[in-house]
Backbone as JSON Lines, residues from 0, in Angstrom:
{"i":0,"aa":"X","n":[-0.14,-16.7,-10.47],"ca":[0.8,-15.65,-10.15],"c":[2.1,-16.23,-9.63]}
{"i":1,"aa":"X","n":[2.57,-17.43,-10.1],"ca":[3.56,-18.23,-9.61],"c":[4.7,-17.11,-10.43]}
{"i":2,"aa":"X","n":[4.69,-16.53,-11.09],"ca":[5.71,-15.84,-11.98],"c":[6.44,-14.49,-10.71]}
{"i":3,"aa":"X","n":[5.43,-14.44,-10.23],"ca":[5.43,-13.5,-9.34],"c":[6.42,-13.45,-7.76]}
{"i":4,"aa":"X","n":[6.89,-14.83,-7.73],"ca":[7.74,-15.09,-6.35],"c":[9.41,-14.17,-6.5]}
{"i":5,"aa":"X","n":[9.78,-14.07,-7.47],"ca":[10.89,-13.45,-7.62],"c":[10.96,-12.05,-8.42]}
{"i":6,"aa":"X","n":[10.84,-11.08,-7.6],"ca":[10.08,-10.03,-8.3],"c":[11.94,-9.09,-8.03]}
{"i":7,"aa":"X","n":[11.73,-8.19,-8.84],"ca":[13.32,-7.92,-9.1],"c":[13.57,-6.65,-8.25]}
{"i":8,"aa":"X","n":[14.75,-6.7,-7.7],"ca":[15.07,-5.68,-6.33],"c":[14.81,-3.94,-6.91]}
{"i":9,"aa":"X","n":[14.73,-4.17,-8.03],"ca":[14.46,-2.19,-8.75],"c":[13.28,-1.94,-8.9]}
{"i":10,"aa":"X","n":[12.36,-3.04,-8.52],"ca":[10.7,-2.82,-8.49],"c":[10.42,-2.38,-6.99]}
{"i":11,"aa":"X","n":[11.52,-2.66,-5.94],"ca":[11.28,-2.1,-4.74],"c":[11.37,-0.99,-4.54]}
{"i":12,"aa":"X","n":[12.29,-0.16,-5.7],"ca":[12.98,1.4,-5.25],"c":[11.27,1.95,-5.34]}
{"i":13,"aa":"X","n":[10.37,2.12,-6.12],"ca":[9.33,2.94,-5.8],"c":[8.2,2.91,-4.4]}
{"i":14,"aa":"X","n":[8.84,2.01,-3.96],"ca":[7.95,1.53,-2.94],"c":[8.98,2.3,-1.28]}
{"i":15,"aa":"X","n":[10.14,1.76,-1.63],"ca":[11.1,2.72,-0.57],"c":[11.09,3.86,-0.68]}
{"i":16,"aa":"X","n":[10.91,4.44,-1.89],"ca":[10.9,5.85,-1.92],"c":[9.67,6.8,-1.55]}
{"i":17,"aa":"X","n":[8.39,5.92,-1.23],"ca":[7.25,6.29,-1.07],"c":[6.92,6.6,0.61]}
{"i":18,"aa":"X","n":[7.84,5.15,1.23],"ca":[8.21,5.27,2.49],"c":[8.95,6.14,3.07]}
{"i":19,"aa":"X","n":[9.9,6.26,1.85],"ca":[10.55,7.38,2.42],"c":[10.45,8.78,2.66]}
{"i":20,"aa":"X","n":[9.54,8.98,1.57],"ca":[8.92,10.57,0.95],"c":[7.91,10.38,2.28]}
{"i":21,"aa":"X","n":[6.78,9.31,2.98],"ca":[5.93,10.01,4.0],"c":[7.0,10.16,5.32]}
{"i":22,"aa":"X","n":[7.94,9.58,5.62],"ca":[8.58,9.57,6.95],"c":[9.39,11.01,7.07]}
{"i":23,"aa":"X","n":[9.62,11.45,5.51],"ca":[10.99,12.63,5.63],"c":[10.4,13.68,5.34]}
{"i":24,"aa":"X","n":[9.73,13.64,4.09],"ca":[9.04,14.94,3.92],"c":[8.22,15.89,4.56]}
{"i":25,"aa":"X","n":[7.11,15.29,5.51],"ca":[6.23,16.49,6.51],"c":[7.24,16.87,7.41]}
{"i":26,"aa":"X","n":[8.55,16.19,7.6],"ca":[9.69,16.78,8.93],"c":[10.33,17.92,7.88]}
{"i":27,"aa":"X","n":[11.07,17.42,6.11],"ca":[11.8,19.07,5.76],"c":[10.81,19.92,5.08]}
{"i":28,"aa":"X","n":[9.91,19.39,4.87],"ca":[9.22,20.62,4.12],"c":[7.36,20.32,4.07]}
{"i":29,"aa":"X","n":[6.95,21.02,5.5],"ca":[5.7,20.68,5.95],"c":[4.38,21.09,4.75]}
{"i":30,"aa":"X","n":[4.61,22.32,4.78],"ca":[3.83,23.19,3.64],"c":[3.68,22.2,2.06]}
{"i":31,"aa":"X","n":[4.58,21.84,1.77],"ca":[5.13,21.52,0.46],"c":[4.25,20.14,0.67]}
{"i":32,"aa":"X","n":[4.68,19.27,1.87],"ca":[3.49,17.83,1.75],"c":[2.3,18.32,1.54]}
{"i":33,"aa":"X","n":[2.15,18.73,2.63],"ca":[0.5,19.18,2.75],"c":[-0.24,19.25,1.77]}
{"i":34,"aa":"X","n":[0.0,19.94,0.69],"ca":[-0.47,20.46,-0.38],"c":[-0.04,19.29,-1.59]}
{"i":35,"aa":"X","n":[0.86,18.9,-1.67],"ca":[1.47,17.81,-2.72],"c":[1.11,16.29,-2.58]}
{"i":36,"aa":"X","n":[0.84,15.97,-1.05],"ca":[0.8,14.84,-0.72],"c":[0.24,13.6,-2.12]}
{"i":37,"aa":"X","n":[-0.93,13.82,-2.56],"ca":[-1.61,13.21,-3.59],"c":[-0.45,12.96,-4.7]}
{"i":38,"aa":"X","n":[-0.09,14.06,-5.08],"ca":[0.86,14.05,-6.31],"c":[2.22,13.19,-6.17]}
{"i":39,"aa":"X","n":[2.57,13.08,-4.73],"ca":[3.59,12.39,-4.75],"c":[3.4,10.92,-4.63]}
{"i":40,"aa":"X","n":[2.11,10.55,-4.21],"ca":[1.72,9.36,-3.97],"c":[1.78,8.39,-5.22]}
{"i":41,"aa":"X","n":[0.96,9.32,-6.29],"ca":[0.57,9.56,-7.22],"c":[1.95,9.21,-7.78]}
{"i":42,"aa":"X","n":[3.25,9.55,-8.12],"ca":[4.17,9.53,-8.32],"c":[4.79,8.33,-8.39]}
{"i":43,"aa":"X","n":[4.92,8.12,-7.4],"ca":[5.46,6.86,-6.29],"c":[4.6,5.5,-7.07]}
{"i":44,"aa":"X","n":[3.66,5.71,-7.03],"ca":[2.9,4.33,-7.67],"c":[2.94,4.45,-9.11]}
{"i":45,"aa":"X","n":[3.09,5.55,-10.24],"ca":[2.63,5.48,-11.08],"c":[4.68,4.54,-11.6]}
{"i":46,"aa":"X","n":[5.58,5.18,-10.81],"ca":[6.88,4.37,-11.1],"c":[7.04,3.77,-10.68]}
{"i":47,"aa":"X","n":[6.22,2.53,-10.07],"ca":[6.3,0.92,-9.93],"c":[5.19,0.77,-10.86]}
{"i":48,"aa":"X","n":[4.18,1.1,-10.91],"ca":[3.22,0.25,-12.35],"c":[3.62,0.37,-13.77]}
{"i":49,"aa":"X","n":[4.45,1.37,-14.07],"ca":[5.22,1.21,-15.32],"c":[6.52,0.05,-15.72]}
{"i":50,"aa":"X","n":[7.0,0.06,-14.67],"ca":[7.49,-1.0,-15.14],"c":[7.23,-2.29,-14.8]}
{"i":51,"aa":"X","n":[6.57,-2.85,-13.71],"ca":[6.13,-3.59,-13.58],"c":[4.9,-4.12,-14.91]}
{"i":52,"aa":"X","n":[3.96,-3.14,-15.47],"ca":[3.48,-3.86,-16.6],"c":[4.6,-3.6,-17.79]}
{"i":53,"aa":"X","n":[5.4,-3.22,-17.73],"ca":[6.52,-3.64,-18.55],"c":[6.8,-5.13,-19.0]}
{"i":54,"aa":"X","n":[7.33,-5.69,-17.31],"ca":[7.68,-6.77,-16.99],"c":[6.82,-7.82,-17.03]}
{"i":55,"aa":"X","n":[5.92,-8.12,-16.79],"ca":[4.9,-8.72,-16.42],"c":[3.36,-9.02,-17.31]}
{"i":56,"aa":"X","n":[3.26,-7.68,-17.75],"ca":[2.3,-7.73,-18.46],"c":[0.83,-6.79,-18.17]}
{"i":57,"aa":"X","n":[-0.21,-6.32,-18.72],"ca":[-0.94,-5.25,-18.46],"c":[-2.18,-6.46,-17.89]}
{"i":58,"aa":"X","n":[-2.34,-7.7,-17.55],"ca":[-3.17,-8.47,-16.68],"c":[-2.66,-8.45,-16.23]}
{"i":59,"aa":"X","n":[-1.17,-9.24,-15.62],"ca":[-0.62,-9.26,-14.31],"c":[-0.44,-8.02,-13.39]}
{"i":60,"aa":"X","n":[-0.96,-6.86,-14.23],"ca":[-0.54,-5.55,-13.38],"c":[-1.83,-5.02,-12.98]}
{"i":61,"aa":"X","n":[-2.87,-5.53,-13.55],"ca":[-4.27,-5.16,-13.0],"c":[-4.63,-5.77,-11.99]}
{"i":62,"aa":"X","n":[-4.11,-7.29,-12.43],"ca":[-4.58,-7.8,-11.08],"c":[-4.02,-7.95,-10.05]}
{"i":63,"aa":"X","n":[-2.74,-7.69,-9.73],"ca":[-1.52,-7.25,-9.07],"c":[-2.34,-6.18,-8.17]}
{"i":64,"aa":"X","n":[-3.16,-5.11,-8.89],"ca":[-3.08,-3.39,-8.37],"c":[-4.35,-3.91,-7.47]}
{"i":65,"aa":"X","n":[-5.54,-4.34,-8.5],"ca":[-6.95,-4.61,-7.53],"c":[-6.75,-5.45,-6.8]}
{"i":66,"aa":"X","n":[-6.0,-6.42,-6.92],"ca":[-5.59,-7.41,-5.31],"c":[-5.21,-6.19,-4.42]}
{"i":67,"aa":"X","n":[-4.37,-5.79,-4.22],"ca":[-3.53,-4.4,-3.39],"c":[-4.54,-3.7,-3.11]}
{"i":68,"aa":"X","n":[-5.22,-3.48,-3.87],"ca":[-6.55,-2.11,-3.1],"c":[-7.62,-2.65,-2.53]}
{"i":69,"aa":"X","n":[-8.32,-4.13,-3.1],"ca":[-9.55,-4.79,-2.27],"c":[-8.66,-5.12,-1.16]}
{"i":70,"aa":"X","n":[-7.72,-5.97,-1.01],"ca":[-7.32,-7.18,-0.23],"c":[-6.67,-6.09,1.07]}
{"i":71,"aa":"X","n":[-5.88,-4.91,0.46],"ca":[-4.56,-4.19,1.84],"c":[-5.82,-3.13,2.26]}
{"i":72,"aa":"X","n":[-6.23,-1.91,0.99],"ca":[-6.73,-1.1,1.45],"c":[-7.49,-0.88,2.05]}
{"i":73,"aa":"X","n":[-8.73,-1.57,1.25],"ca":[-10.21,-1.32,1.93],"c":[-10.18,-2.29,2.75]}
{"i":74,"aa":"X","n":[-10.09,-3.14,3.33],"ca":[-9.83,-3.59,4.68],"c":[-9.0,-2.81,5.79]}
{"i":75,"aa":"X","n":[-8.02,-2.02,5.72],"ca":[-7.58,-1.69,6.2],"c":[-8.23,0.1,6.96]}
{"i":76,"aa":"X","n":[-9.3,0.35,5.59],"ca":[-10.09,1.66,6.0],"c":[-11.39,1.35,6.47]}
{"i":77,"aa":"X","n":[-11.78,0.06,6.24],"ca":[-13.03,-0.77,7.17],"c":[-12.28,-1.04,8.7]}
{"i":78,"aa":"X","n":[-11.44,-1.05,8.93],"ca":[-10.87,-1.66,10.51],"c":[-10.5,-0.11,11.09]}
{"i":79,"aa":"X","n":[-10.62,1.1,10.24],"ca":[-10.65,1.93,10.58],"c":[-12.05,2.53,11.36]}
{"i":80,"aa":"X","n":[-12.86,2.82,10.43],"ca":[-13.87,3.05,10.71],"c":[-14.79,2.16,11.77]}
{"i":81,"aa":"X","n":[-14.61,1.45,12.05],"ca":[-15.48,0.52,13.32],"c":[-14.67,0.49,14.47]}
{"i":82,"aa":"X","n":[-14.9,1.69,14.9],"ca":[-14.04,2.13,16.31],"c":[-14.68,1.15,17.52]}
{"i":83,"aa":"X","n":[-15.95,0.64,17.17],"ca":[-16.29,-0.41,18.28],"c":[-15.63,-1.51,19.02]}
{"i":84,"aa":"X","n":[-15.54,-2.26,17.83],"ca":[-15.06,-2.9,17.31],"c":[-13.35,-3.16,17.83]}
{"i":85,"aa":"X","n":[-13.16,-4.47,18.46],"ca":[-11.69,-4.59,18.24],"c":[-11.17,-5.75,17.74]}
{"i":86,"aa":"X","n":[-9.71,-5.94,17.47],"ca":[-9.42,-7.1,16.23],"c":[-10.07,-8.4,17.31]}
{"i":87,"aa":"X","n":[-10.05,-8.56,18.12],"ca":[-10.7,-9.7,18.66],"c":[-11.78,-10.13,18.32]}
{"i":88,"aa":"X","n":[-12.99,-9.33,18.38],"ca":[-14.34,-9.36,17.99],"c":[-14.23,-9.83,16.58]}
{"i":89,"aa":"X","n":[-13.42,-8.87,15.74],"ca":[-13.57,-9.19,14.27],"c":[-13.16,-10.71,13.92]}
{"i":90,"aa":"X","n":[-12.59,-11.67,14.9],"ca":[-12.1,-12.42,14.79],"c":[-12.6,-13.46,15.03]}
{"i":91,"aa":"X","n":[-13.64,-12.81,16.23],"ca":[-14.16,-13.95,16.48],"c":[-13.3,-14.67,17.7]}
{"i":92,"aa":"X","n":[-12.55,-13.84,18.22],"ca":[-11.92,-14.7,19.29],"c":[-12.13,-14.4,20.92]}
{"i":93,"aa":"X","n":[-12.22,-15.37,21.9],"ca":[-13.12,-15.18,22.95],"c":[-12.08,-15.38,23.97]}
{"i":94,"aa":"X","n":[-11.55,-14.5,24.87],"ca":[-10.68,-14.57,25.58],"c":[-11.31,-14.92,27.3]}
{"i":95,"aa":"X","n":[-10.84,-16.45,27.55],"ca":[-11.3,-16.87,28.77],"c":[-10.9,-16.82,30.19]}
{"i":96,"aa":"X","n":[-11.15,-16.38,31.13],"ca":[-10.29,-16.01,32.12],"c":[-10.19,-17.89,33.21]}
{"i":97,"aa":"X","n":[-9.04,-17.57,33.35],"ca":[-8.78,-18.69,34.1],"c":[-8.85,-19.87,34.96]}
């Protein structure tokens, strides 16, 4: 994925705009997220994976997407769910008092 270090500044607009759509939208129009949320998400990703396998290619974009969902997501909804649990423990790190 060395092809991958210089990725082109118009592959970012779907990703700002996704940020932008959760930060702005439940503040102008609450009803309208609520109900849309999926679709816009939905949105938002489906116009960075188009052109990105444009660019790149329909392997580099698969494995691009399932890196992104094993590696960010589901880790990120596993560190959810283990409310026990804090990043220390998961880490393995043992904090010694003085």
């Amino acid at each position: 994925m060395g092809e991958l270090s210089a990725i082109p500044i118009w592959l970012c607009i779907p990703f700002a705009g996704l940020l932008l759509s959760i930060a702005v939208m439940p503040l102008i129009k609450p009803d309208w997220w609520e109900k849309h949320q999926p679709l816009a998400v939905a949105f938002w990703s489906i116009l960075f994976i188009i052109p990105f396998t444009a660019k790149y290619g329909i392997f580099t974009m698969s494995e691009t997407v399932l890196e992104c969902v094993v590696n960010d997501y589901l880790t990120f909804i596993v560190l959810l769910f283990e409310p026990d649990k804090s990043i220390l423990t998961l880490f393995e790190v043992e904090i010694v008092a003085p």
